[in-house]
Residue frames as a rotation matrix with the C-alpha (Angstrom) as fourth column:
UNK 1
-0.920 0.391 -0.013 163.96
-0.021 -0.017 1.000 126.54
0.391 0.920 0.024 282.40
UNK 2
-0.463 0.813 0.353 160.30
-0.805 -0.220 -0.550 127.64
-0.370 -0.539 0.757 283.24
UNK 3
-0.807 0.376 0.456 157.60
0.305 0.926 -0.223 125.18
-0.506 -0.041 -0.862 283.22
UNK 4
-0.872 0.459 -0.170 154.83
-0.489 -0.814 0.314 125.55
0.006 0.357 0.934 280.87
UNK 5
-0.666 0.682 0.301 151.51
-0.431 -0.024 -0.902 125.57
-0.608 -0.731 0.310 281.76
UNK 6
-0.948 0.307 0.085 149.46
0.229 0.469 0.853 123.18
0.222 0.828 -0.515 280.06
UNK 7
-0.223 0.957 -0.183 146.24
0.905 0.133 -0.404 123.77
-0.362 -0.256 -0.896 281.77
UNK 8
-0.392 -0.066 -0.918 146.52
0.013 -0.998 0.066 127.44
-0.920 0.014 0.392 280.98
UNK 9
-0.668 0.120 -0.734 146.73
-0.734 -0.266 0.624 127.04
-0.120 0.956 0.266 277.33
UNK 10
-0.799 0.592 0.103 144.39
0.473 0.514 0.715 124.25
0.371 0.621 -0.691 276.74
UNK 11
0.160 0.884 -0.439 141.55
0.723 -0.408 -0.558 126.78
-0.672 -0.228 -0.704 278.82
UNK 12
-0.413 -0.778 -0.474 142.89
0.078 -0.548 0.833 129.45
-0.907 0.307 0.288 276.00
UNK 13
-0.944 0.282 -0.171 142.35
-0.074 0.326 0.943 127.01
0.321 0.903 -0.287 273.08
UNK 14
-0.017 0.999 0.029 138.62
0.983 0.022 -0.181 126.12
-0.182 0.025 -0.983 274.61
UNK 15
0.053 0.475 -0.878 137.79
0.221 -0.863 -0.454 129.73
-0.974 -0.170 -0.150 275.28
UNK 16
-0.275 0.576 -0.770 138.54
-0.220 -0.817 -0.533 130.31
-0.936 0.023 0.351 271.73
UNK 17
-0.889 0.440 0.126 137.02
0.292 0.334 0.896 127.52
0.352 0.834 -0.425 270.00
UNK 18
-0.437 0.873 -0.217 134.22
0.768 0.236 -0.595 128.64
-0.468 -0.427 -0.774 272.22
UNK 19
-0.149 0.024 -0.989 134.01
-0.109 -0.994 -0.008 132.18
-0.983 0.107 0.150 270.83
UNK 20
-0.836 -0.026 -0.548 134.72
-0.548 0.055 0.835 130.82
0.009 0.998 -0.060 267.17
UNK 21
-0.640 0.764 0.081 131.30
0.750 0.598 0.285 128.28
0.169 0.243 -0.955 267.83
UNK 22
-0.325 0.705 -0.630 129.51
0.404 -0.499 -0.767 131.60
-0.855 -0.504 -0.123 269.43
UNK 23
0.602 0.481 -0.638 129.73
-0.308 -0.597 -0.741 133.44
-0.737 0.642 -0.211 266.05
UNK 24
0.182 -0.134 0.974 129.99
0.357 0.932 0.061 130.71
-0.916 0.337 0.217 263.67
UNK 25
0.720 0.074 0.691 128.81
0.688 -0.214 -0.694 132.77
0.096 0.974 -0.205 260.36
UNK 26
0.801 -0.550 -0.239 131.53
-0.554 -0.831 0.055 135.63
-0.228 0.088 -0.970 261.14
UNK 27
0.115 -0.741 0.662 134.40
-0.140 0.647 0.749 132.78
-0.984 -0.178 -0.029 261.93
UNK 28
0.273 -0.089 0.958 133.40
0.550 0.831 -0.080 131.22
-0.789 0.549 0.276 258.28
UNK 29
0.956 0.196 0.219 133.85
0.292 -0.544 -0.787 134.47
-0.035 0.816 -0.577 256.39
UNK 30
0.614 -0.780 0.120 137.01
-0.706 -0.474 0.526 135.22
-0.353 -0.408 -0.842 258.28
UNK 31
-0.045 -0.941 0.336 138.42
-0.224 0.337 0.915 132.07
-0.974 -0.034 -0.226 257.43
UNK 32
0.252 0.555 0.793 136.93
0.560 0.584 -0.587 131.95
-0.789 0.592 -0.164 254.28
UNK 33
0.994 -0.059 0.093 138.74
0.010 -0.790 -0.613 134.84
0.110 0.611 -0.784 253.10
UNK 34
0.155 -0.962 0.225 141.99
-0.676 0.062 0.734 134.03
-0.720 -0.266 -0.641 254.42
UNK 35
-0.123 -0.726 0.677 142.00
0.056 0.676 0.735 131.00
-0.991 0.129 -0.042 251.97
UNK 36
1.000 0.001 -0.019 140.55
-0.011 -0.781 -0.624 133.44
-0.016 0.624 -0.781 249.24
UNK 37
0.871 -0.448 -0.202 143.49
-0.488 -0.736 -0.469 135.01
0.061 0.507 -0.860 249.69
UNK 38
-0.258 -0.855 0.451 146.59
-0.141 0.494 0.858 131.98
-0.956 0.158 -0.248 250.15
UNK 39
0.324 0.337 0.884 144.75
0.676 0.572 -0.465 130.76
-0.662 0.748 -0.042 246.96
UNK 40
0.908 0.389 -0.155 145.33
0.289 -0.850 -0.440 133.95
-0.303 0.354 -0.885 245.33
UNK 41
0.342 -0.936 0.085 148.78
-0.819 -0.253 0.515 134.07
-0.461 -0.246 -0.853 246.44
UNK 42
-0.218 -0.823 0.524 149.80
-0.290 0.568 0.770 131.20
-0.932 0.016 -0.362 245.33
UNK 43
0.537 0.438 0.721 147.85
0.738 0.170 -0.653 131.13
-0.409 0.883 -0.232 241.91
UNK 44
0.986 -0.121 -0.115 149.25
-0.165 -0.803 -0.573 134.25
-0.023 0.584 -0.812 241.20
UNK 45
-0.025 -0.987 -0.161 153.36
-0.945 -0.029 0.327 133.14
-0.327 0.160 -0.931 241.65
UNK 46
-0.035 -0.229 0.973 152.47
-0.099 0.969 0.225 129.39
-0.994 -0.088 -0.057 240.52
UNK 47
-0.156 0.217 0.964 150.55
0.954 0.285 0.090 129.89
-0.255 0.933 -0.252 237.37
UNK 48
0.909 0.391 0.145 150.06
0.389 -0.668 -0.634 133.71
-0.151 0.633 -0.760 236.35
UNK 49
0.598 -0.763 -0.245 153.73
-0.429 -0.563 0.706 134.56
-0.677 -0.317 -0.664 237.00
UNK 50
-0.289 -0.688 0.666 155.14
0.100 0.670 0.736 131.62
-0.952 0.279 -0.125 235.16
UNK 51
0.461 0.606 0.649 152.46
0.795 0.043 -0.605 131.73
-0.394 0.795 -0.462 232.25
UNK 52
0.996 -0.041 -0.075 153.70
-0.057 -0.975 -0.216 135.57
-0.064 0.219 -0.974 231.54
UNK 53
0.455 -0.866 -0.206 157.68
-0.404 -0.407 0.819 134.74
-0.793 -0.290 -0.535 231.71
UNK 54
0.434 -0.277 -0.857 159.94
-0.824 0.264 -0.502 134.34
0.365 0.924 -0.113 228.49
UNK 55
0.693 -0.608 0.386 161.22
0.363 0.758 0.542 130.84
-0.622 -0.236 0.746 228.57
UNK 56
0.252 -0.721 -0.646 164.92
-0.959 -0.097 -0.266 130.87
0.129 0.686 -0.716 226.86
UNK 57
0.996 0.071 -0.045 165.58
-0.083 0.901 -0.425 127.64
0.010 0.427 0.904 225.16
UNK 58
0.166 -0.878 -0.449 169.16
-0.834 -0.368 0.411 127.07
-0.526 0.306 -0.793 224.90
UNK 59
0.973 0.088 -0.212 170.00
-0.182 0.860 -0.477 124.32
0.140 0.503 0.853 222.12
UNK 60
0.230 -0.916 0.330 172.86
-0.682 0.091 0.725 122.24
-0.694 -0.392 -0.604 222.53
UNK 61
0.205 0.112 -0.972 174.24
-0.965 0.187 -0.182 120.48
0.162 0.976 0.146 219.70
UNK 62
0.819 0.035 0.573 174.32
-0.285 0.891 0.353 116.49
-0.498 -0.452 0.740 219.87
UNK 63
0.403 -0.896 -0.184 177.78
-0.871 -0.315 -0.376 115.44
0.279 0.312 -0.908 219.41
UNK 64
0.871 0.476 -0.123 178.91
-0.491 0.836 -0.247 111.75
-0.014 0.275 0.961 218.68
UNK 65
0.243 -0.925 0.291 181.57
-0.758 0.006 0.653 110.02
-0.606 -0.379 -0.700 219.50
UNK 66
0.455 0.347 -0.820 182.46
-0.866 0.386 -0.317 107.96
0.206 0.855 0.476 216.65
UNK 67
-0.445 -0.885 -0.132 185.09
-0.639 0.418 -0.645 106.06
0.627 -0.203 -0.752 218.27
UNK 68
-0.796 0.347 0.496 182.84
-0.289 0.502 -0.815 104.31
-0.532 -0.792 -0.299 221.08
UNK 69
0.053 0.890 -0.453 180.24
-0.922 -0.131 -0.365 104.25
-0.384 0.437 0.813 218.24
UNK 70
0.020 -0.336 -0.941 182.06
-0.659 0.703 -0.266 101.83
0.752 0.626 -0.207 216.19
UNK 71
-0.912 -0.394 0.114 183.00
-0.370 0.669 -0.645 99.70
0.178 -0.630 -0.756 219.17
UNK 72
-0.405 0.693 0.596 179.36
-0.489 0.386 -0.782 99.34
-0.773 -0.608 0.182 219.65
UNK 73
0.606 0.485 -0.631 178.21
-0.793 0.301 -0.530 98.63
-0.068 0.821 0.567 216.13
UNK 74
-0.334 -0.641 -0.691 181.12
-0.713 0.651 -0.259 95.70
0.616 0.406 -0.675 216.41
UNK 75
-0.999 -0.014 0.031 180.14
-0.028 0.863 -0.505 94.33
-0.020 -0.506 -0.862 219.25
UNK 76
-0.040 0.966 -0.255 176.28
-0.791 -0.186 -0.582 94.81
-0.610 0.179 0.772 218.15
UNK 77
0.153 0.158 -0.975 177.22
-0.964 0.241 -0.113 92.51
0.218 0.958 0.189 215.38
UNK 78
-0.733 -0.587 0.344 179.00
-0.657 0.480 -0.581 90.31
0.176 -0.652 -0.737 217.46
UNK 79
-0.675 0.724 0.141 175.75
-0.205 0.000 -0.979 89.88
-0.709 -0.690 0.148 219.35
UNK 80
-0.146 0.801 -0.581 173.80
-0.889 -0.364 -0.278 89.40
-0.434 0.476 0.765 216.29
UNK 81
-0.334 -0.420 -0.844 175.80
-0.789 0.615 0.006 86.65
0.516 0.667 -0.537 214.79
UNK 82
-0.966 -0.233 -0.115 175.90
-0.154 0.869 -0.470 84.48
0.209 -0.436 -0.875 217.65
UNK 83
-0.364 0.923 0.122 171.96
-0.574 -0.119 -0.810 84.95
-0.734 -0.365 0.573 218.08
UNK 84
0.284 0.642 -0.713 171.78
-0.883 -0.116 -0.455 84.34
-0.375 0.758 0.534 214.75
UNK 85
-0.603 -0.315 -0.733 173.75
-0.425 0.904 -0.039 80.69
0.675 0.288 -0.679 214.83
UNK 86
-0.578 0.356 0.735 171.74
-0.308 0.739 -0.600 79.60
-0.756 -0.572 -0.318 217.55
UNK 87
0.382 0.824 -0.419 169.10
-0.835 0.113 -0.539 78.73
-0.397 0.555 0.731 214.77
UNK 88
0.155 -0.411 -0.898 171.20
-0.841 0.422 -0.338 76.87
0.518 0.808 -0.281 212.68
UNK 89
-0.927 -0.255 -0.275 172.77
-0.004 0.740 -0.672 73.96
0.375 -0.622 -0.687 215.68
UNK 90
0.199 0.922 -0.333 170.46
-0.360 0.385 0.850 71.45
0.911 -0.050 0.408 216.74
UNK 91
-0.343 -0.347 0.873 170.12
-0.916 -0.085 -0.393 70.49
0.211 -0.934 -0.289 220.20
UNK 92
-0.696 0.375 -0.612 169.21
0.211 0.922 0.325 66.89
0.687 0.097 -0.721 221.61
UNK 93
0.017 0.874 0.486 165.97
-0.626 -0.370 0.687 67.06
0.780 -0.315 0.541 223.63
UNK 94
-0.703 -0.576 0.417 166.68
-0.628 0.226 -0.745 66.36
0.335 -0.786 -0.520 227.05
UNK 95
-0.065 0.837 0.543 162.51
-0.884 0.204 -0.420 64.74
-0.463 -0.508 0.727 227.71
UNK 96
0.682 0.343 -0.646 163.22
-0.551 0.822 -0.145 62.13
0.481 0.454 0.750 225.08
UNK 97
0.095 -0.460 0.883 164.57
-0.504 0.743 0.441 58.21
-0.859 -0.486 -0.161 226.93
């Protein structure tokens, strides 16, 4: 497996950030159109593509199981009653000597 030259490529990358600082106002159009145009690209398949496509709805009727229904309305009541006796029984107050 060759070795790879690090010294090479980091004189590479200087040389051309050096070039991109030599001609600064060309660099800023260059990249300044490049993200012009990702923006573009992706505006156009995020929001103009989607905005423009038929949605189809599909409806699905809601369907009840009546059997597990009941079981809950019993034990709903259940639950209601026994809330509702706590009112009724008195408790002794555990702070009084």
């Amino acid at each position: 497996m060759p070795k790879i030259k690090t010294k090479k490529i980091k004189k590479k990358i200087y040389r051309f950030c050096e070039i991109l600082a030599q001609r600064t106002f060309v660099s800023f159009l260059v990249l300044f159109f490049i993200i012009l145009f990702i923006s573009g690209i992706i505006f156009y398949i995020y929001g103009y593509l989607i905005v423009n496509q038929e949605v189809e709805i599909q409806t699905k009727q809601i369907q009840i199981n009546d059997e597990l229904y009941n079981q809950f309305l019993e034990y709903y009541i259940q639950r209601k009653d026994v809330f509702n006796s706590t009112d009724i029984k008195e408790y002794d107050n555990p702070f009084k000597f």
